[in-house]
PDB file with one MODEL, atoms N, CA, C and O in Angstrom:
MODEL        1
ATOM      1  N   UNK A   1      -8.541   5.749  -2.676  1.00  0.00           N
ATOM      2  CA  UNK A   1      -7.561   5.059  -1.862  1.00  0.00           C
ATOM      3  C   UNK A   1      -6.472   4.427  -2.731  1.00  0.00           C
ATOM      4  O   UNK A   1      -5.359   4.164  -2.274  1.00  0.00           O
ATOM      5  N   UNK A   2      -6.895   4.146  -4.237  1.00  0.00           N
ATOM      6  CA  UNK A   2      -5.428   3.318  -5.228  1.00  0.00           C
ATOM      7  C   UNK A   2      -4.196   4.229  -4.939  1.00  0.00           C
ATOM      8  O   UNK A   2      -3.026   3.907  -4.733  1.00  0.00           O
ATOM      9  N   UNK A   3      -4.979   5.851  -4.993  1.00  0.00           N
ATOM     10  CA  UNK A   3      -3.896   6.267  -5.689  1.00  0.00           C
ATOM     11  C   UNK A   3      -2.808   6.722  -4.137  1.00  0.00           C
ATOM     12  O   UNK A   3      -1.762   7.358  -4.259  1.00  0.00           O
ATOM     13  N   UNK A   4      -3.398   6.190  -2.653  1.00  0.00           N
ATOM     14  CA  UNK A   4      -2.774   6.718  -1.707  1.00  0.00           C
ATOM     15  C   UNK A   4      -1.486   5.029  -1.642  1.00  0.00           C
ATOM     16  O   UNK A   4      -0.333   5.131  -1.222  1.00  0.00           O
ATOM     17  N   UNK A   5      -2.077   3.713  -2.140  1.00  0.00           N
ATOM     18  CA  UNK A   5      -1.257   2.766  -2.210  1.00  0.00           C
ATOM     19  C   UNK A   5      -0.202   2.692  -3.241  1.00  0.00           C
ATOM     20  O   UNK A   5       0.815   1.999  -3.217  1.00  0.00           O
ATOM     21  N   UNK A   6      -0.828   3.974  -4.654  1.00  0.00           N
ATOM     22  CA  UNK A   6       0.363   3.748  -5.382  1.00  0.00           C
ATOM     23  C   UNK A   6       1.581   4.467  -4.954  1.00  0.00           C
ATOM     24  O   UNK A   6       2.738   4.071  -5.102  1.00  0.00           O
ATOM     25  N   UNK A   7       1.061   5.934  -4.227  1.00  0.00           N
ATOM     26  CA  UNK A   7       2.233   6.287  -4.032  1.00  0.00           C
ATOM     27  C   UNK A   7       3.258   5.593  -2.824  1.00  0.00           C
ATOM     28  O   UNK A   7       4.481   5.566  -2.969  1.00  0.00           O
ATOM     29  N   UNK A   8       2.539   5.024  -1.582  1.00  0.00           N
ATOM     30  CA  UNK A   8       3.397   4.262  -0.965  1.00  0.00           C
ATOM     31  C   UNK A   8       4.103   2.857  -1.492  1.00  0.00           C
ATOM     32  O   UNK A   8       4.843   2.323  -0.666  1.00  0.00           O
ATOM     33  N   UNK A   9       3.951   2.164  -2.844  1.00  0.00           N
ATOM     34  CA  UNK A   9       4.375   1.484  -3.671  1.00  0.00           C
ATOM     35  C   UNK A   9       5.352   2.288  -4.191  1.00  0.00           C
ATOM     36  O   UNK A   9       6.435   1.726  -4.352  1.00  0.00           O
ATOM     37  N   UNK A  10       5.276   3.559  -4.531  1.00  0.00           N
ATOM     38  CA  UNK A  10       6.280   4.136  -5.407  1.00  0.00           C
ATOM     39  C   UNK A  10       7.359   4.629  -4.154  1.00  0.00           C
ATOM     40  O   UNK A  10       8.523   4.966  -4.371  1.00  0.00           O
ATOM     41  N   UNK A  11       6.964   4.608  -3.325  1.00  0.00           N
ATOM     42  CA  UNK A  11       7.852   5.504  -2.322  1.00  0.00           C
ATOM     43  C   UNK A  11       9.082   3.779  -1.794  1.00  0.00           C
ATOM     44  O   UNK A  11      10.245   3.717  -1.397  1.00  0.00           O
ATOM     45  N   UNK A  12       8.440   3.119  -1.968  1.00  0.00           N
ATOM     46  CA  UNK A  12       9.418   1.968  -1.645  1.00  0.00           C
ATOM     47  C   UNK A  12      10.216   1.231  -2.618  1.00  0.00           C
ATOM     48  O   UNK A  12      11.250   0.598  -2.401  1.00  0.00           O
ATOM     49  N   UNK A  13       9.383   1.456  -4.097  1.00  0.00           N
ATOM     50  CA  UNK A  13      10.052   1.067  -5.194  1.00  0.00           C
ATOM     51  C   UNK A  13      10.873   1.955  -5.418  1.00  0.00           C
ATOM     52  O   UNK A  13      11.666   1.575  -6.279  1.00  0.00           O
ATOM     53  N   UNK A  14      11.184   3.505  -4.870  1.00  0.00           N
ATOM     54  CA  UNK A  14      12.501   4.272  -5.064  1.00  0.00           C
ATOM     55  C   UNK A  14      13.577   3.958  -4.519  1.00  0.00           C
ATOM     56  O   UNK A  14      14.647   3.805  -5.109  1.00  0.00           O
ATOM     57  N   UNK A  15      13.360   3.824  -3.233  1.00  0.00           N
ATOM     58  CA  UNK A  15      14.358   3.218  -2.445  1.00  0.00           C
ATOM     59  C   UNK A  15      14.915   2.257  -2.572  1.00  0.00           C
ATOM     60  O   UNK A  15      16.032   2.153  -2.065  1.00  0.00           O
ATOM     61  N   UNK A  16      14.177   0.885  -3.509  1.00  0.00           N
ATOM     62  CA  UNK A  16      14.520  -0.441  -4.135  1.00  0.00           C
ATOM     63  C   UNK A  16      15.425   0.003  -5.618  1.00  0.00           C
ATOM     64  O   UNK A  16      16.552  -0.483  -5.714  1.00  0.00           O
ATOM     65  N   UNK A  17      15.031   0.723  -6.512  1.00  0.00           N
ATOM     66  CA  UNK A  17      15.392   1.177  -7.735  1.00  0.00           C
ATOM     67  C   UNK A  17      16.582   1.339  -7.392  1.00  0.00           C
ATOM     68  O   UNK A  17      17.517   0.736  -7.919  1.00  0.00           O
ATOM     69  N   UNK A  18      16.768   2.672  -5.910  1.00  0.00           N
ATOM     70  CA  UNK A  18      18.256   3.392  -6.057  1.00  0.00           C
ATOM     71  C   UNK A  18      19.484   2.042  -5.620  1.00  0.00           C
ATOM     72  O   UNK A  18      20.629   1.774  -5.985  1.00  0.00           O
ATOM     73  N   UNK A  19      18.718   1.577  -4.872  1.00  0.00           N
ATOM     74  CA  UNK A  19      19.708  -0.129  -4.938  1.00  0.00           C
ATOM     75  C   UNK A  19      20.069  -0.791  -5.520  1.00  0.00           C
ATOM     76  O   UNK A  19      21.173  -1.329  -5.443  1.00  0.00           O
ATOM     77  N   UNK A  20      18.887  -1.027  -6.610  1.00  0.00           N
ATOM     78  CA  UNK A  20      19.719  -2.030  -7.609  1.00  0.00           C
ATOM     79  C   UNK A  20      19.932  -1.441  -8.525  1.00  0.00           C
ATOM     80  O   UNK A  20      20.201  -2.285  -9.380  1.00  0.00           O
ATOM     81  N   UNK A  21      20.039   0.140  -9.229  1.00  0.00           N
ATOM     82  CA  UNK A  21      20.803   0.945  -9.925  1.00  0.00           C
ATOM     83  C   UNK A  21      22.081   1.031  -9.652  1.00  0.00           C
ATOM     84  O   UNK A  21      22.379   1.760  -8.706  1.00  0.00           O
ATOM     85  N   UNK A  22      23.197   0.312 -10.401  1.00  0.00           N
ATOM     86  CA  UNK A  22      24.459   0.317 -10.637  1.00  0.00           C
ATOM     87  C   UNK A  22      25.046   2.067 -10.804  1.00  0.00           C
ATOM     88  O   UNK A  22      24.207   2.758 -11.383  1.00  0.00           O
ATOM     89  N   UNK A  23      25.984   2.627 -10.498  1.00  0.00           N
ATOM     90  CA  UNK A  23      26.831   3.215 -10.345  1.00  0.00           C
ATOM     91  C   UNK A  23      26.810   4.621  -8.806  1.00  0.00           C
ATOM     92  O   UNK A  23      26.179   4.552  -7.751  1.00  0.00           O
ATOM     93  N   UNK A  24      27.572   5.524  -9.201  1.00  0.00           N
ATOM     94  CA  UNK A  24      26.920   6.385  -8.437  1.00  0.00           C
ATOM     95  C   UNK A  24      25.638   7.403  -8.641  1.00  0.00           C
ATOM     96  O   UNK A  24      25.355   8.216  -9.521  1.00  0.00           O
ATOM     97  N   UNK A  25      25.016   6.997  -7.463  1.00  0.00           N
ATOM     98  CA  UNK A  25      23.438   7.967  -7.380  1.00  0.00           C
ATOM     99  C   UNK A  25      23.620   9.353  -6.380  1.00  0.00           C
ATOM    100  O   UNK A  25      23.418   9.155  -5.182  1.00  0.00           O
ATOM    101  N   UNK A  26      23.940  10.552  -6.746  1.00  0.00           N
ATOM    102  CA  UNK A  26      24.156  11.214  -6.117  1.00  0.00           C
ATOM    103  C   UNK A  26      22.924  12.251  -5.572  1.00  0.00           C
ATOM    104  O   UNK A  26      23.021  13.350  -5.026  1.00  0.00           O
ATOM    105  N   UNK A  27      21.919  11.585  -5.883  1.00  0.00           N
ATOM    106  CA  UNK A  27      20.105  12.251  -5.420  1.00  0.00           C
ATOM    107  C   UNK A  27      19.859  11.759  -4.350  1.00  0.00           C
ATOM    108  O   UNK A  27      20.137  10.658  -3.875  1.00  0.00           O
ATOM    109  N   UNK A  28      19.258  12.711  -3.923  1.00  0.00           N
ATOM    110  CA  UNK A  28      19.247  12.739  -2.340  1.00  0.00           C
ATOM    111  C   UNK A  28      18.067  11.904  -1.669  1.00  0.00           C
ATOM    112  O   UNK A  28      17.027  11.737  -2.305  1.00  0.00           O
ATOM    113  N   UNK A  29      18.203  11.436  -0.530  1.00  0.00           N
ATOM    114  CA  UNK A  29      16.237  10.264  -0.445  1.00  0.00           C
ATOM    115  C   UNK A  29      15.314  11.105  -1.101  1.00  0.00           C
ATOM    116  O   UNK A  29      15.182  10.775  -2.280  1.00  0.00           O
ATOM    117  N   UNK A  30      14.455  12.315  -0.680  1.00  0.00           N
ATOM    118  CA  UNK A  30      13.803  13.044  -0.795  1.00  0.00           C
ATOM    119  C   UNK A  30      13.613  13.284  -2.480  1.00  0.00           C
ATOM    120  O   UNK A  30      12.503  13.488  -2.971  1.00  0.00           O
ATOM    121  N   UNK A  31      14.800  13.232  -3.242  1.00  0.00           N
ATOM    122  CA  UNK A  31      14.674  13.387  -4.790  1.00  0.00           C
ATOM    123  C   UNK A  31      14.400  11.547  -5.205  1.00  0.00           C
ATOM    124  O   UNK A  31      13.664  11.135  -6.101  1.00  0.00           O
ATOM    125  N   UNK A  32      15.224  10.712  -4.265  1.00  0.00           N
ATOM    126  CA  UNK A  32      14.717   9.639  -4.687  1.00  0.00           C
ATOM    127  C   UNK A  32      13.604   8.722  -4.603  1.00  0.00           C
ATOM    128  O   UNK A  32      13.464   7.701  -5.276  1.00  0.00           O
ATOM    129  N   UNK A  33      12.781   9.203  -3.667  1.00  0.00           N
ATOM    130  CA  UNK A  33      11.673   9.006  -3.176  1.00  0.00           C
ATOM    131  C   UNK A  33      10.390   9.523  -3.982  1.00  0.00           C
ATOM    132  O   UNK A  33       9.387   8.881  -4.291  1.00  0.00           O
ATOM    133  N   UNK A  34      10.698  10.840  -4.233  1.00  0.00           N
ATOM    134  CA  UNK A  34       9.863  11.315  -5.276  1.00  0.00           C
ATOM    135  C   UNK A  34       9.634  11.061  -7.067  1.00  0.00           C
ATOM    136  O   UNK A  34       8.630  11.240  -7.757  1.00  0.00           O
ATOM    137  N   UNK A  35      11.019  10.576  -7.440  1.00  0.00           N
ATOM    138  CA  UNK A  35      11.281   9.768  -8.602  1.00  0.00           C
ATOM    139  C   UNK A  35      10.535   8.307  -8.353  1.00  0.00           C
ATOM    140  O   UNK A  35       9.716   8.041  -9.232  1.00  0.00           O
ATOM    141  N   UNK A  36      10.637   7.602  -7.609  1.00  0.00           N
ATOM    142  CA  UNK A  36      10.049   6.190  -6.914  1.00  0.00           C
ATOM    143  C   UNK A  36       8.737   6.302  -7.517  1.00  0.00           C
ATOM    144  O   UNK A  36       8.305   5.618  -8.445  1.00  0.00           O
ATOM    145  N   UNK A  37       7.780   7.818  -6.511  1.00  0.00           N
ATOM    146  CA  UNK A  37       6.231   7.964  -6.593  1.00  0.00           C
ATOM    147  C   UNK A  37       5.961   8.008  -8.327  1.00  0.00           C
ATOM    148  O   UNK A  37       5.115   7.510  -9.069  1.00  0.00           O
ATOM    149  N   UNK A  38       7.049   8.802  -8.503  1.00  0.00           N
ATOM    150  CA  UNK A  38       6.622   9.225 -10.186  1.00  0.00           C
ATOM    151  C   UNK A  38       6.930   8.088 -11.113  1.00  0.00           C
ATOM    152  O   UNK A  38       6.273   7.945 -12.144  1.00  0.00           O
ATOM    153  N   UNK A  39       7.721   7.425 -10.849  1.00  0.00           N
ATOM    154  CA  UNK A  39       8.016   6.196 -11.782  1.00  0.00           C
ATOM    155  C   UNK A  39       6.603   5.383 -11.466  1.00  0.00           C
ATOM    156  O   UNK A  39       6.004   4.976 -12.461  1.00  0.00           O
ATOM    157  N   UNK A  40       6.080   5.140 -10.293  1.00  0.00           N
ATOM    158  CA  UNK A  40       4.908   4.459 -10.219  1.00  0.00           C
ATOM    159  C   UNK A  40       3.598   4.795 -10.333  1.00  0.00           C
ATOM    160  O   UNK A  40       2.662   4.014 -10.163  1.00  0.00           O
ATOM    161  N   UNK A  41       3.493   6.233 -10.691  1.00  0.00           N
ATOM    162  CA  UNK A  41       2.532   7.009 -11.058  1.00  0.00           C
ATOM    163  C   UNK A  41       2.213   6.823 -12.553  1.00  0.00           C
ATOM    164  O   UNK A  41       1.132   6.450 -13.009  1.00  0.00           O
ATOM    165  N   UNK A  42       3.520   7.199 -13.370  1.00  0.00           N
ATOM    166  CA  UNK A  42       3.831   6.880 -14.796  1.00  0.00           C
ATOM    167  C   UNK A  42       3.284   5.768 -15.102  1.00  0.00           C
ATOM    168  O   UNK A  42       2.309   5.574 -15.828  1.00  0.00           O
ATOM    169  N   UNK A  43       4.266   4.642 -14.237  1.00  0.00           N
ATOM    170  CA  UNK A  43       3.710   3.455 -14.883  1.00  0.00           C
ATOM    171  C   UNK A  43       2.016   2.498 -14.745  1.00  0.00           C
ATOM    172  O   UNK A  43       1.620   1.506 -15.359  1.00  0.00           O
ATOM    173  N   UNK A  44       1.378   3.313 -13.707  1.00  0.00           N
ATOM    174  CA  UNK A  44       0.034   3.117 -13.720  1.00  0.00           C
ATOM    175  C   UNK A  44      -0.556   3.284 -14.467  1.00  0.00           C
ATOM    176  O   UNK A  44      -1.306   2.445 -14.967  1.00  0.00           O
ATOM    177  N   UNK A  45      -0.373   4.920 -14.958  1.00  0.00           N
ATOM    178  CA  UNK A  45      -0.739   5.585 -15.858  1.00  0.00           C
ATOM    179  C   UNK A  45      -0.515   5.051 -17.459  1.00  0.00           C
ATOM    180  O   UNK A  45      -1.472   4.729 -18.163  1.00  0.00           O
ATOM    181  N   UNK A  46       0.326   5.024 -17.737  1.00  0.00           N
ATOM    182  CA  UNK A  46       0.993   4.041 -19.390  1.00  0.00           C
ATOM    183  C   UNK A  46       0.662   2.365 -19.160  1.00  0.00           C
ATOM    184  O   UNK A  46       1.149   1.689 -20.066  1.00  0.00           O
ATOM    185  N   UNK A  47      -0.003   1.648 -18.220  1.00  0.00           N
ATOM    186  CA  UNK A  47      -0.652   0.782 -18.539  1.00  0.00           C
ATOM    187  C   UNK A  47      -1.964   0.840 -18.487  1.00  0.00           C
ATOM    188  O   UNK A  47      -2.620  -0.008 -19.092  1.00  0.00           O
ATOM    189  N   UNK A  48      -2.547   1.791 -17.798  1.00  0.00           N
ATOM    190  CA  UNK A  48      -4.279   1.980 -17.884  1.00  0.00           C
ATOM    191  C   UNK A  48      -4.252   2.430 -19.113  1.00  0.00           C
ATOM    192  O   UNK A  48      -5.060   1.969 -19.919  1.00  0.00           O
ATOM    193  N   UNK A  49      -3.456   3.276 -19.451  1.00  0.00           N
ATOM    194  CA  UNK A  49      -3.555   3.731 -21.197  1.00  0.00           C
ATOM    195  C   UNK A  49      -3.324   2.520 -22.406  1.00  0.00           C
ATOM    196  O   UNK A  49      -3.744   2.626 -23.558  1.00  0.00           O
ATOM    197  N   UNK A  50      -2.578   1.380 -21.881  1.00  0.00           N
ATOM    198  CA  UNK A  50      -2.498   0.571 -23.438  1.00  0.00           C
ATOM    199  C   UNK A  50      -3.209  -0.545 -23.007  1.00  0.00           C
ATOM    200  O   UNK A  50      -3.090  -1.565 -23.688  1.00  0.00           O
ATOM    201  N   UNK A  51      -4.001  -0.573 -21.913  1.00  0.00           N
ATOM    202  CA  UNK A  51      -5.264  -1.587 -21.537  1.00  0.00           C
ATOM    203  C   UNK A  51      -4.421  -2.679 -20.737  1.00  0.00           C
ATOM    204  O   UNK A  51      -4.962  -3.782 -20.819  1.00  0.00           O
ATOM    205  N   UNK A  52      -3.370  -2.679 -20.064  1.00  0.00           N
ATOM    206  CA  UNK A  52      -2.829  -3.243 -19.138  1.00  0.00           C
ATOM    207  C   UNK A  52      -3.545  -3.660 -18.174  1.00  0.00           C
ATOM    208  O   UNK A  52      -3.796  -4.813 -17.825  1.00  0.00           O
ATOM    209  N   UNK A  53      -3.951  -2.419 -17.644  1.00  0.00           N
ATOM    210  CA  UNK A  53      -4.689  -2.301 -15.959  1.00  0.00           C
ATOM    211  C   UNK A  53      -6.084  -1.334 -16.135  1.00  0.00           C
ATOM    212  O   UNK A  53      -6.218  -0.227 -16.657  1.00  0.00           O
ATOM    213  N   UNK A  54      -6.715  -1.920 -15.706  1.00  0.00           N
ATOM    214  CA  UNK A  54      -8.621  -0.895 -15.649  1.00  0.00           C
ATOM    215  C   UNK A  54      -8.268  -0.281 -14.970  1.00  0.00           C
ATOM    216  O   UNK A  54      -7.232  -0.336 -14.308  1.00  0.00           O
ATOM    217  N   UNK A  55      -9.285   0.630 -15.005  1.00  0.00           N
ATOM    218  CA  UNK A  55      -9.599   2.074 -14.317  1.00  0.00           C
ATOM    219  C   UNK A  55      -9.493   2.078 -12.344  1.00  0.00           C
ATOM    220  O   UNK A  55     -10.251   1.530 -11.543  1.00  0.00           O
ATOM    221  N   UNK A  56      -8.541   2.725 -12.151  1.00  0.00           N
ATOM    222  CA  UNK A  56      -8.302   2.375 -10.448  1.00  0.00           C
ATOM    223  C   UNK A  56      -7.457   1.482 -10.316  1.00  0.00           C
ATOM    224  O   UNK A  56      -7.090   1.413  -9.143  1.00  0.00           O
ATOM    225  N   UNK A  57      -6.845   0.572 -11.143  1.00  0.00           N
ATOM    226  CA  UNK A  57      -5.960  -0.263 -10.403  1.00  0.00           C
ATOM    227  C   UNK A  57      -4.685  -0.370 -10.913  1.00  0.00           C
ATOM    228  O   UNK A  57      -4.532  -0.469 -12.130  1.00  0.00           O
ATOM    229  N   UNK A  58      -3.454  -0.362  -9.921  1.00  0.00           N
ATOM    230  CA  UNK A  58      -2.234   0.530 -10.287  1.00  0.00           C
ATOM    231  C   UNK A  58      -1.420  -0.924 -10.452  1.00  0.00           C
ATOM    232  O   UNK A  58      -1.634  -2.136 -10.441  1.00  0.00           O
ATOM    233  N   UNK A  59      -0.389   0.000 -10.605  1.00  0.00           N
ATOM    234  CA  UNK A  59       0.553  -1.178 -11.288  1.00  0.00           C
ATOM    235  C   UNK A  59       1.088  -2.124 -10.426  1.00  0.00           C
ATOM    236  O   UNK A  59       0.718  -1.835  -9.288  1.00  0.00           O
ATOM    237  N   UNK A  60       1.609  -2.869 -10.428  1.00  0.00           N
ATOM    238  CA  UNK A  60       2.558  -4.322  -9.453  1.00  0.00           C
ATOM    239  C   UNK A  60       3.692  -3.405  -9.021  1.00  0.00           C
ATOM    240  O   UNK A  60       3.978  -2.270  -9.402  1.00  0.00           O
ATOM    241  N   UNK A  61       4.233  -4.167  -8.165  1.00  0.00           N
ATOM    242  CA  UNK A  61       5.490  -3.644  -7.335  1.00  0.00           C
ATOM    243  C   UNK A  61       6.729  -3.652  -8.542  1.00  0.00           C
ATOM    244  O   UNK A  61       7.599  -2.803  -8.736  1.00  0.00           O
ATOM    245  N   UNK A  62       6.481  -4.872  -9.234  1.00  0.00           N
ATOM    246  CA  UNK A  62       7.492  -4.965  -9.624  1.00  0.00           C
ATOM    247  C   UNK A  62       7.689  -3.600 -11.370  1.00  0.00           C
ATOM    248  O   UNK A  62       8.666  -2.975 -11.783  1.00  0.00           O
ATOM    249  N   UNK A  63       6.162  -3.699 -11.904  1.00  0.00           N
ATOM    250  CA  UNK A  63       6.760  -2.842 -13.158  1.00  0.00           C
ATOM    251  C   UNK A  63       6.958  -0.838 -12.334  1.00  0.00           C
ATOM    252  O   UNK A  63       7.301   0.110 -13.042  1.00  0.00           O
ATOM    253  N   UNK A  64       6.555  -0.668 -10.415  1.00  0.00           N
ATOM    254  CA  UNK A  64       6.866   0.453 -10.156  1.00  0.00           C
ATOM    255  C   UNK A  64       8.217   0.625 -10.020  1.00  0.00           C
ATOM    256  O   UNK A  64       8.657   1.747 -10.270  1.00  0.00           O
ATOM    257  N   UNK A  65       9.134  -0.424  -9.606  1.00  0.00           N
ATOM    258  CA  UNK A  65      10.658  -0.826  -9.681  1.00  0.00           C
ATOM    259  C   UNK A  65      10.788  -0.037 -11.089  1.00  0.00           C
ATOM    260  O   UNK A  65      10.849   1.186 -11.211  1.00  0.00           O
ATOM    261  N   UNK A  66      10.812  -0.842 -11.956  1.00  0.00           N
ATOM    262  CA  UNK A  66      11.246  -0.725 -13.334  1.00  0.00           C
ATOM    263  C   UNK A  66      10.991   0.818 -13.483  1.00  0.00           C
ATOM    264  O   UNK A  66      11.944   1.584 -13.624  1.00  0.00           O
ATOM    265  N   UNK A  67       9.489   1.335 -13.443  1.00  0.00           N
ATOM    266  CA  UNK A  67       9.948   2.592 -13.833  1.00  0.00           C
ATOM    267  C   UNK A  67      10.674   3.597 -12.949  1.00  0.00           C
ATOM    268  O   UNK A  67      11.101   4.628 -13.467  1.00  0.00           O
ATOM    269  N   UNK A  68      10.830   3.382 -11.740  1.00  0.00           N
ATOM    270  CA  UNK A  68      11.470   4.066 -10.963  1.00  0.00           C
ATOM    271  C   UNK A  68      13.178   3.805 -11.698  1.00  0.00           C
ATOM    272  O   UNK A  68      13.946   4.656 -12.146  1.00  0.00           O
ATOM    273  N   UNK A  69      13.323   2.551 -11.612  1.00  0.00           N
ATOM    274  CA  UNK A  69      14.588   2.710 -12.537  1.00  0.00           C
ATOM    275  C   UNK A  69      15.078   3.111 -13.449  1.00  0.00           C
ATOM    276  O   UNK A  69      16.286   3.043 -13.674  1.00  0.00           O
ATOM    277  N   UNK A  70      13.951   3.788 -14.414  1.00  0.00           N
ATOM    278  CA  UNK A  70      14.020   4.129 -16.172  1.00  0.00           C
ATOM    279  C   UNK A  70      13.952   5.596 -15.875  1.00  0.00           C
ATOM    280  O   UNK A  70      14.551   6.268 -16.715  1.00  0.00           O
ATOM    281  N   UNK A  71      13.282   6.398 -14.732  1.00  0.00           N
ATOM    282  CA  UNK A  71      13.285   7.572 -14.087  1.00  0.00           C
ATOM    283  C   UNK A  71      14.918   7.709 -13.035  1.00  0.00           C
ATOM    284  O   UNK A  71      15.485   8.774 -12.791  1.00  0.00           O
ATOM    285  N   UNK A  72      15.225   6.780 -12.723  1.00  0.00           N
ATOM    286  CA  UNK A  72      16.552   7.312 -12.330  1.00  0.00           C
ATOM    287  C   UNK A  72      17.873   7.580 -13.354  1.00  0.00           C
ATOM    288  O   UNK A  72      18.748   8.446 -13.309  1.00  0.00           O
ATOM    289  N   UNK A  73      17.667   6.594 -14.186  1.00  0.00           N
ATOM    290  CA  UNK A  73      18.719   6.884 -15.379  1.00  0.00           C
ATOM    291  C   UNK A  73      18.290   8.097 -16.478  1.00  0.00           C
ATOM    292  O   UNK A  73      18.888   8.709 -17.363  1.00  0.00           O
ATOM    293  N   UNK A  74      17.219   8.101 -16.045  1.00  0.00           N
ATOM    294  CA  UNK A  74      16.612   9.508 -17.356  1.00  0.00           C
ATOM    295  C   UNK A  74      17.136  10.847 -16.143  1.00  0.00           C
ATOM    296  O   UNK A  74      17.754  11.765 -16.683  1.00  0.00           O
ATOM    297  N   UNK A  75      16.960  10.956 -14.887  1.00  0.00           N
ATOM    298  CA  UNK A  75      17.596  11.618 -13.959  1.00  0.00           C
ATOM    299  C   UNK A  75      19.443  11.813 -14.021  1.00  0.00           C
ATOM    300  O   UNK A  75      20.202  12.756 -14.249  1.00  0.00           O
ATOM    301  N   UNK A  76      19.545  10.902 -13.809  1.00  0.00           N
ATOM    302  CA  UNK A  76      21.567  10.715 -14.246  1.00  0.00           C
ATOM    303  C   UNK A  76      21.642  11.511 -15.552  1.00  0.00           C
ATOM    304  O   UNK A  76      22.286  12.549 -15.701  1.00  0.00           O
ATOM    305  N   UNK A  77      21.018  10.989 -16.332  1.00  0.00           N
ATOM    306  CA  UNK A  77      21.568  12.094 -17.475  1.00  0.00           C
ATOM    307  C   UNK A  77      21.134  13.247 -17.464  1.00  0.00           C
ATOM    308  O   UNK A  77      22.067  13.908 -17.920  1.00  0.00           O
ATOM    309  N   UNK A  78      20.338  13.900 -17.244  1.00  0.00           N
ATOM    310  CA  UNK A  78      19.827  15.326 -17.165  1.00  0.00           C
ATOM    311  C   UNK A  78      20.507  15.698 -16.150  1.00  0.00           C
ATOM    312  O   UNK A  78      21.123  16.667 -16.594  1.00  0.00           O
ATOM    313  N   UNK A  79      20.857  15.550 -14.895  1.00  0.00           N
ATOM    314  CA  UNK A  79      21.761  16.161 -13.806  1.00  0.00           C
ATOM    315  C   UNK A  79      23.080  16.225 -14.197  1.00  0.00           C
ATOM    316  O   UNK A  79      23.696  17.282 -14.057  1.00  0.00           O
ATOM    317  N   UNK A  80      23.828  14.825 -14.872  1.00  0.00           N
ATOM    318  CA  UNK A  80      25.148  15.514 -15.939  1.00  0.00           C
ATOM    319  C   UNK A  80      25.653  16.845 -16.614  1.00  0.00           C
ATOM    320  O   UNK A  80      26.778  17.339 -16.540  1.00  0.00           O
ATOM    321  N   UNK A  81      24.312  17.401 -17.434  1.00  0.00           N
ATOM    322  CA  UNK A  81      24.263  17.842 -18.195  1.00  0.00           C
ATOM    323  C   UNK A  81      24.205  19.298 -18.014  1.00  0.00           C
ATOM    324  O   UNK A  81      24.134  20.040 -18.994  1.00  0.00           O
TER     325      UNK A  81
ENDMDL
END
């Protein structure tokens, strides 16, 4: 069941990210929504790995923000390009 709350954490932290990401976001909900899940997937994942968070329990709202945000600007530049 964590991993059905992380992704609805990530699915709302995309939609939060693409907001408070400054400039134009030209990804569509559906791409931003899925960046959201993956930024909060990631960041579950890279704190169960450096002993952040035990086994099953996902990250805070707030560091799924952050990576949803570090996944939208890593997005901006690769779609530039």
């Amino acid at each position: 069941m964590s991993i059905v709350w992380t992704i609805l954490i990530g699915f709302v932290a995309g939609l939060l990210a693409r907001a408070l990401k400054p400039g134009d976001d030209s990804a569509g909900f559906i791409v931003t929504t899925l960046i959201g899940i993956a930024g909060s997937l990631g960041v579950t994942y890279l704190g169960q790995a450096m002993g952040w968070y035990t086994a099953g329990q996902g990250a805070g709202f707030l560091a799924s923000v952050v990576g949803a945000i570090v996944l939208l600007f890593i997005w901006g530049m690769v779609k530039r390009k």
